[in-house]
C-alpha positions as CSV (number, residue, x, y, z in Angstrom):
1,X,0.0,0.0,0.0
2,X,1.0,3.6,-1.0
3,X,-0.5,6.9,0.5
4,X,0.6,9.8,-0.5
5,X,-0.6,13.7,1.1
6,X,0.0,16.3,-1.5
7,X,-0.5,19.8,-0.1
8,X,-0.4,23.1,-2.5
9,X,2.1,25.5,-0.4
10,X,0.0,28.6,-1.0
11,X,-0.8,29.3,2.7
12,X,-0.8,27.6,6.3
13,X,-2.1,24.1,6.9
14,X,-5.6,23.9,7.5
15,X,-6.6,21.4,10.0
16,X,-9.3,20.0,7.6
17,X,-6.3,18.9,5.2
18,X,-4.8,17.6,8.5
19,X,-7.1,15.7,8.9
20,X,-6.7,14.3,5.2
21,X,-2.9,13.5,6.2
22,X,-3.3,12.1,9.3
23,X,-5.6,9.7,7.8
24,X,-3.6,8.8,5.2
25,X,-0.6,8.3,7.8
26,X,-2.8,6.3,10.5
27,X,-4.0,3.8,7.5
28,X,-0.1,3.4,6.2
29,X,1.1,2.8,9.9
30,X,-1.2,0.8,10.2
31,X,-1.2,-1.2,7.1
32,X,2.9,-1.4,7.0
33,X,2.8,0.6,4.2
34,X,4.1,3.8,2.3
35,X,3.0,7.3,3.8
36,X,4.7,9.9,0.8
37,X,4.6,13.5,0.6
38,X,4.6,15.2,-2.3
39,X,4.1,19.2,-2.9
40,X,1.9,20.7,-5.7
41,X,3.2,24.0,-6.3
42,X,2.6,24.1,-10.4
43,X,0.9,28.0,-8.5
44,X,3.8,29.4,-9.7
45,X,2.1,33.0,-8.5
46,X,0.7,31.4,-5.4
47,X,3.1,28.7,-4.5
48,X,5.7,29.6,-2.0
49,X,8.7,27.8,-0.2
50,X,8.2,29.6,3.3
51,X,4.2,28.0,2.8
52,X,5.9,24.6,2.1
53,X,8.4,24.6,4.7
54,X,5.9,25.7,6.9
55,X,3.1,23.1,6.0
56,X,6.2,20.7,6.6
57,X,7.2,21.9,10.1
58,X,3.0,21.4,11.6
59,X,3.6,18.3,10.1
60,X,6.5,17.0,11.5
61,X,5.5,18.8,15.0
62,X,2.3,16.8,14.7
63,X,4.3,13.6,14.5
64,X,3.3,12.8,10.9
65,X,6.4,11.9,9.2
66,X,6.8,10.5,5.7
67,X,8.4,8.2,4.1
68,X,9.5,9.6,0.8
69,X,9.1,13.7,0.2
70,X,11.1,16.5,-1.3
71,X,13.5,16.7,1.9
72,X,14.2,13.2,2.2
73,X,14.0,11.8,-1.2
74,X,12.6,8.0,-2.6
75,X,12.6,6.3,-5.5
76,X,9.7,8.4,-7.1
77,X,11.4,11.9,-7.1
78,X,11.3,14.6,-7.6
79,X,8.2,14.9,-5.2
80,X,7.6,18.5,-6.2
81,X,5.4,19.2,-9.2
82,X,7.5,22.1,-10.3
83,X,10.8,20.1,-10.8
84,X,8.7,17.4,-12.9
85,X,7.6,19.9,-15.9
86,X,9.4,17.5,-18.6
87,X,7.4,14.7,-17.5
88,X,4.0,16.1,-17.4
89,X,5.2,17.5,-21.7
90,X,6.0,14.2,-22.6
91,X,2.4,12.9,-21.3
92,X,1.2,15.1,-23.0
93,X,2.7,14.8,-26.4
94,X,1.8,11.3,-26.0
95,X,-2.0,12.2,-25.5
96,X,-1.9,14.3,-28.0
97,X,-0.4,11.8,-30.8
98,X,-3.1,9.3,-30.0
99,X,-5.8,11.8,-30.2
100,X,-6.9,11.9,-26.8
101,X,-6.3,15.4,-26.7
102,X,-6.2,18.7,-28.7
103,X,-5.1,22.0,-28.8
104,X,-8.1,24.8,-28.4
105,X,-7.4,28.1,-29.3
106,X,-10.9,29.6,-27.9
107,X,-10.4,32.5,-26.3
108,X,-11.1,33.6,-22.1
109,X,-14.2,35.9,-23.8
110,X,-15.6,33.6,-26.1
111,X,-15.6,30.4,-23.0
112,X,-17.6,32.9,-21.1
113,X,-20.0,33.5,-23.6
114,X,-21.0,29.7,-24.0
115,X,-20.4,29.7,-20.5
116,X,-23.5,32.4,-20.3
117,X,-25.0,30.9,-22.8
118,X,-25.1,27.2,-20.9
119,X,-26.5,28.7,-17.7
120,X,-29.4,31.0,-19.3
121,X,-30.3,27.5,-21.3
122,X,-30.4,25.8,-17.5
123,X,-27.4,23.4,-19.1
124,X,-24.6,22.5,-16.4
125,X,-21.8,24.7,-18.2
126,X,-19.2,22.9,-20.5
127,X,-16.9,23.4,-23.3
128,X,-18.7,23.4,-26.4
129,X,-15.9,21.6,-28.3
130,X,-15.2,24.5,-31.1
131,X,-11.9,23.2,-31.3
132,X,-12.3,20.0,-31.5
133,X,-12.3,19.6,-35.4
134,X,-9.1,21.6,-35.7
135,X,-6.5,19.2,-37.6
136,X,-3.2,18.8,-36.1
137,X,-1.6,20.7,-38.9
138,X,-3.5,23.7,-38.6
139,X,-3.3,23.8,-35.1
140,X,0.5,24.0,-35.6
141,X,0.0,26.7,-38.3
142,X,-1.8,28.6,-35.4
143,X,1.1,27.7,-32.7
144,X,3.9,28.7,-35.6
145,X,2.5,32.0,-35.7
146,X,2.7,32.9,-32.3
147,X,-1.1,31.7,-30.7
148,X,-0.9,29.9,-27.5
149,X,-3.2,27.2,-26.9
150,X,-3.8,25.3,-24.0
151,X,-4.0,21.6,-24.2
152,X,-8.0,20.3,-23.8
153,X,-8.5,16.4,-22.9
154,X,-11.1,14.9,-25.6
155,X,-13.6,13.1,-23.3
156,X,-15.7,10.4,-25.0
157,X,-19.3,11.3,-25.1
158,X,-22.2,9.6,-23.2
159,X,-20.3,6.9,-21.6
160,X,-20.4,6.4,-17.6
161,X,-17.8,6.9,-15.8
162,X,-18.0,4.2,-12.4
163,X,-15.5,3.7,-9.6
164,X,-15.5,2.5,-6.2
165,X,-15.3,4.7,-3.1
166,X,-14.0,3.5,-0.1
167,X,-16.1,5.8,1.9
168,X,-19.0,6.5,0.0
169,X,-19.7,3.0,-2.1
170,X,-20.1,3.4,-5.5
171,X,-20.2,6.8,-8.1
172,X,-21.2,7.2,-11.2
173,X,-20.9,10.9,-13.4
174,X,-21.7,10.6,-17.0
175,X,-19.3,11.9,-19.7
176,X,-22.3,14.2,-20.9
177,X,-21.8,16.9,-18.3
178,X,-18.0,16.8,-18.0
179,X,-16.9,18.3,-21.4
180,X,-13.6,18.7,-22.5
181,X,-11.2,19.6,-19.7
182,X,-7.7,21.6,-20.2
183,X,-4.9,19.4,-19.2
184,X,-2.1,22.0,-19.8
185,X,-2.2,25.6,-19.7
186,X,-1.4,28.2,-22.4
187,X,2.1,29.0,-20.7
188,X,3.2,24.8,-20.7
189,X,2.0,24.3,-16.7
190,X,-0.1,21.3,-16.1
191,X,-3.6,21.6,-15.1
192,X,-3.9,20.0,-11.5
193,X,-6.1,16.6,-12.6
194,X,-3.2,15.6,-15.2
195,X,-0.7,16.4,-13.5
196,X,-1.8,14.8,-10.2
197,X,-2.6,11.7,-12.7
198,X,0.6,11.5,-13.9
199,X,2.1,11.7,-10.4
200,X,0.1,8.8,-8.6
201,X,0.9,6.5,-11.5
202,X,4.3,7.2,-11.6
203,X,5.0,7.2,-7.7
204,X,2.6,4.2,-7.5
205,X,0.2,5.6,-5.1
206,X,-2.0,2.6,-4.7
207,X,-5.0,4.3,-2.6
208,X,-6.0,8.1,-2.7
209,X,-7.5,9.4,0.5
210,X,-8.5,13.6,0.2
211,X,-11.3,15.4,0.8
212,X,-15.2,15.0,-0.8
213,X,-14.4,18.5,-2.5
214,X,-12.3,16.6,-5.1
215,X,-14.8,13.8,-6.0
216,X,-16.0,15.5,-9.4
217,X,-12.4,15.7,-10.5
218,X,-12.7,11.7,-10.2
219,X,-14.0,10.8,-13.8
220,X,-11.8,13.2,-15.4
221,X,-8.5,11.3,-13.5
222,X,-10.0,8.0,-13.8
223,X,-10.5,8.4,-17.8
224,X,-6.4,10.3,-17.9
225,X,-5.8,7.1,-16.4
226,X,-7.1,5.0,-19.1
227,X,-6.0,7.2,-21.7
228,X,-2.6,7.1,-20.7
229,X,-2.7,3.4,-19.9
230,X,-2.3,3.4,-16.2
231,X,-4.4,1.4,-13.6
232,X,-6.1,4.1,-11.6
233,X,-5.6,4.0,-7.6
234,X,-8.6,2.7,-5.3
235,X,-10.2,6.4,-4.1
236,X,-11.5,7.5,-0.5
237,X,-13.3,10.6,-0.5
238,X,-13.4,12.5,3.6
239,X,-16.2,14.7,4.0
240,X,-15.6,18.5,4.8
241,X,-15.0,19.7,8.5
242,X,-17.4,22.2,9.1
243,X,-17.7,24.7,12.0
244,X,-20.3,24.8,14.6
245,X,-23.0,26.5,12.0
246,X,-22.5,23.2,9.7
247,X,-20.7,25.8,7.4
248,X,-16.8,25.1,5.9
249,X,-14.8,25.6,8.8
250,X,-13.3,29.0,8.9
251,X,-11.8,32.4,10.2
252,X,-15.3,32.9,11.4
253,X,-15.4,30.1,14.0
254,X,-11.8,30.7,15.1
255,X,-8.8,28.7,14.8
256,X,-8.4,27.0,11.7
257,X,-4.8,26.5,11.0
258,X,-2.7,24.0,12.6
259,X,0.0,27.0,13.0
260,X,-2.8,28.9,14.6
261,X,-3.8,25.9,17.3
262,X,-0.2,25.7,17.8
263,X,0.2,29.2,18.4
264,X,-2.4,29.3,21.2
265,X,-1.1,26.2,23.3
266,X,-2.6,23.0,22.1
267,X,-0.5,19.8,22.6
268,X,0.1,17.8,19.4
269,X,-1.4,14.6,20.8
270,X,-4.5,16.1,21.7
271,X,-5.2,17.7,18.0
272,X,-4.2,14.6,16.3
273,X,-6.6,12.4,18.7
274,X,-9.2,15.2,18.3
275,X,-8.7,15.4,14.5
276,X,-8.5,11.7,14.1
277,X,-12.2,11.4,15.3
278,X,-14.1,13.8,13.0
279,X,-15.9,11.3,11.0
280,X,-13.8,8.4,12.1
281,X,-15.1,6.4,15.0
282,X,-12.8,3.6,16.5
283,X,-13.7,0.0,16.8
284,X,-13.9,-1.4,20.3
285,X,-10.3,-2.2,21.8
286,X,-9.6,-0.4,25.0
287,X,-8.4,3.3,25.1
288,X,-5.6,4.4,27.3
289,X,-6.6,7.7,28.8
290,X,-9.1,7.3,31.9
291,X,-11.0,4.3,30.5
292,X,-12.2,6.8,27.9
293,X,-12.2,5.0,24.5
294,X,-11.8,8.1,22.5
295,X,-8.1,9.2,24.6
296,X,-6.0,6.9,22.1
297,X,-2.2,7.2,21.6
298,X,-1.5,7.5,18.0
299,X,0.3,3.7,17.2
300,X,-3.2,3.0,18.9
301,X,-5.4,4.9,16.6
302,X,-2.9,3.6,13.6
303,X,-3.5,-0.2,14.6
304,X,-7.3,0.1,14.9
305,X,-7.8,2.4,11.6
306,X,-9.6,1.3,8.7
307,X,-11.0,3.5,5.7
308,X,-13.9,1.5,5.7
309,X,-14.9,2.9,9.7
310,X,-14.8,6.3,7.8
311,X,-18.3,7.6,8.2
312,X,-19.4,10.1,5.3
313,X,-21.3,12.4,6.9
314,X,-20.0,16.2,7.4
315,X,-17.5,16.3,10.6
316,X,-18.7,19.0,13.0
317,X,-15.5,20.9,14.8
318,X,-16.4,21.1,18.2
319,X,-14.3,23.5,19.9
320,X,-15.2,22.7,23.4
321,X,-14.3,18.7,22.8
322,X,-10.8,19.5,21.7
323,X,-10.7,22.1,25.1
324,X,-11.0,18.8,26.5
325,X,-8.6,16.7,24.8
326,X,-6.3,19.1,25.7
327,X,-6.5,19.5,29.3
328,X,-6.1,15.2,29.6
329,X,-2.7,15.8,27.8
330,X,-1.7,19.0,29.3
331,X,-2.5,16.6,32.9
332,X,-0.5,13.9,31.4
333,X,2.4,15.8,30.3
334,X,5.6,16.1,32.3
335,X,6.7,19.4,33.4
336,X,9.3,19.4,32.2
337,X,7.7,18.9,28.8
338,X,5.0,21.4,29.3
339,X,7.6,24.2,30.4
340,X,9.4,24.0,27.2
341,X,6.4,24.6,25.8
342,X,4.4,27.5,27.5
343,X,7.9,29.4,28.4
344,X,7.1,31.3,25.6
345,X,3.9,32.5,26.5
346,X,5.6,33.7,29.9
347,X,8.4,35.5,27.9
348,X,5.7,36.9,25.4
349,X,4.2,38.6,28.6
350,X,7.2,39.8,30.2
351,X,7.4,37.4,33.0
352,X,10.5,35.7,32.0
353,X,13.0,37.8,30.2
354,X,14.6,34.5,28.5
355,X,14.8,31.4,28.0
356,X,17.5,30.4,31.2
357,X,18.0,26.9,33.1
358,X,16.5,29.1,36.1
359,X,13.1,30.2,34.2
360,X,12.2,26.9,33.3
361,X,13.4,24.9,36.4
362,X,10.9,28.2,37.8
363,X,8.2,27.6,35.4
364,X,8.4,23.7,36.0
365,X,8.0,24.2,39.1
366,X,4.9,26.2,39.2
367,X,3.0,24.7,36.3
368,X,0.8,22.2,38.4
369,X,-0.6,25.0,40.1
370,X,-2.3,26.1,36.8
371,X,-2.6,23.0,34.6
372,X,-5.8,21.6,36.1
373,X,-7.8,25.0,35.2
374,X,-6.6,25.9,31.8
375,X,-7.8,24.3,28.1
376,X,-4.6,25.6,26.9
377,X,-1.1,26.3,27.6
378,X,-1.7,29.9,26.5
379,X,-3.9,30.8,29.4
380,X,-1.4,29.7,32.1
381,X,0.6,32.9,32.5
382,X,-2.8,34.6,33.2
383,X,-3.5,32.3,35.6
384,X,-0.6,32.9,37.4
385,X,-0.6,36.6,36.5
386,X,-0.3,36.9,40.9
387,X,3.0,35.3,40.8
388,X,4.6,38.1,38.6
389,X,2.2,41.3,38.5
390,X,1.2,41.8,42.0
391,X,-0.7,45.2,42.5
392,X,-1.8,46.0,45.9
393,X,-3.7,49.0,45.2
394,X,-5.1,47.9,41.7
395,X,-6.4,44.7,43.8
396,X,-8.5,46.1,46.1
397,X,-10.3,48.2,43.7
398,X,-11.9,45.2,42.1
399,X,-15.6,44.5,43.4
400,X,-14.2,40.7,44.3
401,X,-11.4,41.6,46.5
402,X,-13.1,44.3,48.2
403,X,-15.7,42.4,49.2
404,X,-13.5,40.0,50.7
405,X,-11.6,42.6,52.7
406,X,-14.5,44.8,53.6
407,X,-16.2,41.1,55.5
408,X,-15.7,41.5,59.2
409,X,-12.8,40.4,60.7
410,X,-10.8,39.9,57.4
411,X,-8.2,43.0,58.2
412,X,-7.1,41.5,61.6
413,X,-6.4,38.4,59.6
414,X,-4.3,40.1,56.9
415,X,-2.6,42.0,59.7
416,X,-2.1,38.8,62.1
417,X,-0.8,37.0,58.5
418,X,2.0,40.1,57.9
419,X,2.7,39.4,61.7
420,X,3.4,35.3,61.1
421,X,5.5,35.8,57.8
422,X,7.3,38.9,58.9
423,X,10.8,36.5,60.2
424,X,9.7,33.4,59.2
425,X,11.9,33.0,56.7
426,X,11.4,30.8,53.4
427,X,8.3,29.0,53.0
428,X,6.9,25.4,52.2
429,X,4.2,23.8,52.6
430,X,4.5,22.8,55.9
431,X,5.5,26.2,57.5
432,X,2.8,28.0,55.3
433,X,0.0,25.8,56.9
434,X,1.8,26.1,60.3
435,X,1.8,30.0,59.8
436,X,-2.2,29.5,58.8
437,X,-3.0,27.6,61.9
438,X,-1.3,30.0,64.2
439,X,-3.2,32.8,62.5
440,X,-6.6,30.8,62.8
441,X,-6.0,30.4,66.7
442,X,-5.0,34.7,67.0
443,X,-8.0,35.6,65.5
444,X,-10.7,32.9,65.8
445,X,-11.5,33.0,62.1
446,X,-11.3,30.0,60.0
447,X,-12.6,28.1,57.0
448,X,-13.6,31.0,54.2
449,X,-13.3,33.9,56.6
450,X,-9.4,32.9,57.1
451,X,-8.4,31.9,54.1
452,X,-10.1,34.4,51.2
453,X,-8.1,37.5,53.4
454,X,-4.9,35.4,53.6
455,X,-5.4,34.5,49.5
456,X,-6.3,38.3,48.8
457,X,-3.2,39.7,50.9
458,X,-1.0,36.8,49.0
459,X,-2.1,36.9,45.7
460,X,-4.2,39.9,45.2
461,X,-6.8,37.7,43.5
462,X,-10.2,36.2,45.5
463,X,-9.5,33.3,44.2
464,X,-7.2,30.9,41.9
465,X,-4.8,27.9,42.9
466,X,-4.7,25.9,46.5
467,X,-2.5,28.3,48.8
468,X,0.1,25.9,50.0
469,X,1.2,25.4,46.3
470,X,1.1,28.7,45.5
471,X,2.9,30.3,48.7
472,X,6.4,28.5,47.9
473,X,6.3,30.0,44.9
474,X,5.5,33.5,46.2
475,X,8.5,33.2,48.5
């Protein structure tokens, strides 16, 4: 088996085609197969190489890595489009001499009149074949004098065009509402369905796994494939990922790049496990992440992944479901780990002025404090905003904390409190809640009336994390 993701470098990675990768990835894991990467950038005014690189990098930090791709070569190379011009020219001479294609001279104004035309008859536009009579010697005439056709593929006329889809079961499209397709442009660039024809045969790509947006551009491939005398791959068409609205998931609905959910603190684990169920539900088998079957490990998800489980109904991003994800992984994550992560966050605020061995033994240690109340790693240095930003005065003028200090008895806590710590020395845990006790027994307050004016005097805040983890870190 051969998988292959093929991503156009024009922008950042969308998680939808993510999700296309990862699926592809899970089922060649899983399989013992071939998981290729190979770039489409025949955009030559779109296609950039900070895009690729940078679809590349949220690939590799998601953990999907490839077998054979434009960094680390293969047998099938080049793997990107633009450095395999000559071979998509000689396909296409080759079309050409055994008139399965034609040049077509029709101009951009006279394809949108029969374009017009098509829709004010109610007809499903198509090319009216104008061209199609043209004799190869006159079309050379044309091309000798300086006219610069583009390449059309001459599709047979009412024949049916069947294949089987993995996902979906059977398709049919009849011929009669394709119409003849341009396989190469007027400046020599291939047209994305021959090119992406002549790329799967050649690098044996064995199953194609992408989204349901490219299943009209089926028949066209599958009859290249014939034409060119190729056996076409087995197809598996994803549905869309739509937002919350059941609209294409967008800018709208928030994050939508993987950059973007990397940006704001997501683990990798948790977006590939949350990605990986959008229209794929697991067979029974055991999960690993409290007793939950949907917490899986990716070499989990990868064993129990079959493209036939793939269910063909729209996939609904639900935000709040990969909040949850997240915090499991953010729990189950070392600190370590988790520091290396979020220091940036920390430095991004001001709170650590760089990266040192002292910041994140520093962060490390005050992490767990924060970790149980966050979704993501982004909202941790706000949650420990006490540690780094105290403001006495700017404290009690928020309705919370005033109300704490205004109860009765809560200043002769603070003030037995400033007493207690005043030559105490460094605290722990232990000498904190020793400290706490002996201000209970001074002033006969306890439960919520000694603790919210000892957290308010510590931390400015009326509430947050449990005191003895937070005082050590105050000291």
């Amino acid at each position: 088996m051969r998988v292959r993701f093929a991503p156009s470098p024009t922008g950042q990675l969308h998680v939808g085609n993510a999700r296309t990768a990862l699926f592809n990835w899970l089922w060649a894991h899983g399989k013992d197969g071939t998981f290729l990467l190979r770039v489409e950038d025949t955009d030559a005014e779109r296609s950039t190489r900070e895009s690729e690189a940078s679809i590349l990098e949220d690939l590799r930090w998601l953990g999907l890595d490839w077998d054979e791709g434009p960094d680390v070569g293969g047998p099938h190379g080049p793997y990107r489009q633009s450095e395999r011009l000559h071979l998509y020219a000689s396909y296409a001479n080759e079309l050409l001499a055994g008139e399965h294609a034609y040049y077509c001279f029709c101009s951009p104004d006279k394809l949108d009149a029969d374009r017009q035309a098509d829709l004010a008859a109610g007809h499903p536009p198509k090319y009216h074949g104008t061209c199609r009579p043209l004799s190869r010697g006159d079309a050379q005439a044309r091309i000798d004098s300086g006219e610069r056709p583009v390449i059309r593929f001459r599709v047979p006329e009412t024949e049916d065009i069947r294949f089987q889809d993995l996902v979906r079961g059977e398709v049919v499209f009849s011929t009669e509402v394709i119409g003849d397709f341009v396989i190469v442009r007027s400046d020599g660039r291939p047209q994305y369905n021959f090119a992406v024809v002549v790329d799967d045969a050649l690098m044996e790509v064995t199953h194609v796994i992408r989204g349901e947006d490219h299943i009209s551009n089926t028949p066209r491939q599958i009859l290249l494939y014939q034409a060119l005398g190729f056996a076409p791959s087995e197809f598996a068409h994803l549905s869309l990922v739509l937002g919350p609205d059941h609209t294409p998931l967008s800018k709208r609905h928030g994050a939508t790049s993987v950059a973007e959910f990397r940006a704001r603190g997501y683990l990798p684990e948790a977006l590939v496990n949350y990605l990986a169920l959008i229209g794929w539900s697991p067979r029974t088998g055991g999960g690993s992440g409290e007793n939950d079957p949907e917490l899986l490990p990716v070499d989990e998800m990868a064993r129990r992944f079959a493209i036939e489980d793939v269910g063909h109904a729209p996939g609904i991003f639900d935000f709040e479901k990969l909040a949850w994800m997240n915090r499991h992984y953010m729990k189950a994550a070392a600190p370590s780990r988790l520091a290396a992560e979020s220091v940036r966050f920390f430095t991004a605020r001001g709170y650590v002025p760089r990266r040192s061995d002292e910041a994140m033994e520093f962060v490390s240690l005050i992490l767990p404090m924060a970790v149980g109340s966050v979704d993501r790693l982004e909202e941790i240095p706000d949650r420990l905003k006490f540690l780094f930003a105290f403001d006495a005065a700017a404290a009690l003028a928020t309705p919370e904390v005033a109300e704490v200090m205004d109860a009765p008895g809560a200043r002769d806590v603070v003030e037995a409190l400033a007493d207690e710590l005043r030559d105490c020395g460094r605290l722990d845990r232990d000498a904190f809640r020793a400290a706490a006790g002996r201000v209970k027994q001074r002033t006969g307050q306890k439960g919520r009336a000694l603790f919210h004016p000892i957290r308010v005097a510590l931390t400015g805040e009326a509430g947050g994390p449990e005191l003895d983890l937070a005082v050590p870190a105050i000291d």
